[in-house]
N, C-alpha and C positions, 0 to 999 in steps of 0.2 A: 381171160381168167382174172378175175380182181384179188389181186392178195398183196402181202405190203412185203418188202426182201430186206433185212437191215443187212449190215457188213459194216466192218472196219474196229471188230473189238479184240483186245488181246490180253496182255499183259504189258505194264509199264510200272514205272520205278515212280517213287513218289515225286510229285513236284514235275513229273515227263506230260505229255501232250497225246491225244488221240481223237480223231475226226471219225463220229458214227455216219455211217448214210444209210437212207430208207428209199427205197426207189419205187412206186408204184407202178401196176398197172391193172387193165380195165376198169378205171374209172374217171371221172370227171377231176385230175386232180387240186385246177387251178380253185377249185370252189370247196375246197374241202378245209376245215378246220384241223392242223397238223400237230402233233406232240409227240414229245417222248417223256416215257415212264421209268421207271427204274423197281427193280423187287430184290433185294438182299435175302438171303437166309433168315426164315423166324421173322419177318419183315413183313407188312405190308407195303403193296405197290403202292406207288407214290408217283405225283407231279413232278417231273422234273423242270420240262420246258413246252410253251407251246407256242404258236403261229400260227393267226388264223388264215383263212383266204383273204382277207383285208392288209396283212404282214404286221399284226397289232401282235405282240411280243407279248409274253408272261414269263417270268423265271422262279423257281423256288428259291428263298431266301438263303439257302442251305450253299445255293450254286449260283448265286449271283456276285457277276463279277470277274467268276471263271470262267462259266459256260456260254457258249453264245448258237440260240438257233438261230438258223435260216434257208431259207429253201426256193430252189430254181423249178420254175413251174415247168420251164421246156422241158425239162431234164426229170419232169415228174419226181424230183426227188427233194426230200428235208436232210439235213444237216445237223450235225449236236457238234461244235466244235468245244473241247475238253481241256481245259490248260489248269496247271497248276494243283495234278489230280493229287489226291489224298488217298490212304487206305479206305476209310469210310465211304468215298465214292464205289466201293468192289461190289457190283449187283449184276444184274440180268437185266441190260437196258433194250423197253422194247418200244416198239415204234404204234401210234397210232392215230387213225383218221377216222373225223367225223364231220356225219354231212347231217344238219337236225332237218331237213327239209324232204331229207329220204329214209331217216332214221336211221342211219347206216353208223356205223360203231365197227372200224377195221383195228384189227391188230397183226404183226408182225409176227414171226416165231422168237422172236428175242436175239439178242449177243451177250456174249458176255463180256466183263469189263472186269478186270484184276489190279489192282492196282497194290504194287507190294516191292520188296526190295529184298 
């Protein structure tokens, strides 16, 4: 079954820490281009972070600096490590892979992420 599993969101205090993971399976994951997106209320979804199969890094300006991806290919899974979160971080962070060679375009069912005091 190919489908992508996030986990690890909750609530946190501002300025607190929180590690998302995205775990994949039935697919090819090592060759798969990997990110995470982010959707606020009244928001569009946005870039957050991504890592390609090659581990070439991209980060939104917004979150650079805090966030750091990275992802264990044994382990099929991506990583969003979250420090020094803000209230404006508070969205529906969802996970997503893409392979352009197979056209394939996966997304997660989302977590959420609160960030409030």
């Amino acid at each position: 079954q190919v489908q992508l599993v996030e986990s690890g969101g909750g609530l946190v205090q501002p300025g607190g820490s929180l590690t998302l993971s995205c775990t994949a399976s039935g697919i090819q994951f090592p060759r798969y281009d990997m990110g995470w997106y982010r959707q606020a209320p009244g928001n569009q979804r946005e870039l957050v972070a991504q890592i390609t199969a090659g581990s070439s890094v991209e980060t939104a300006d917004s979150v650079k600096g805090r966030f750091t991806i990275f992802r264990n290919n044994a382990r099929m899974t991506v990583y969003l490590q979250m420090n020094n979160l803000r209230p404006e971080d508070t969205a529906v962070y969802y996970c997503n892979g893409v392979r352009r060679l197979l056209n394939a375009n996966l997304w997660g069912q989302g977590t959420q992420v609160t960030v409030s005091s």
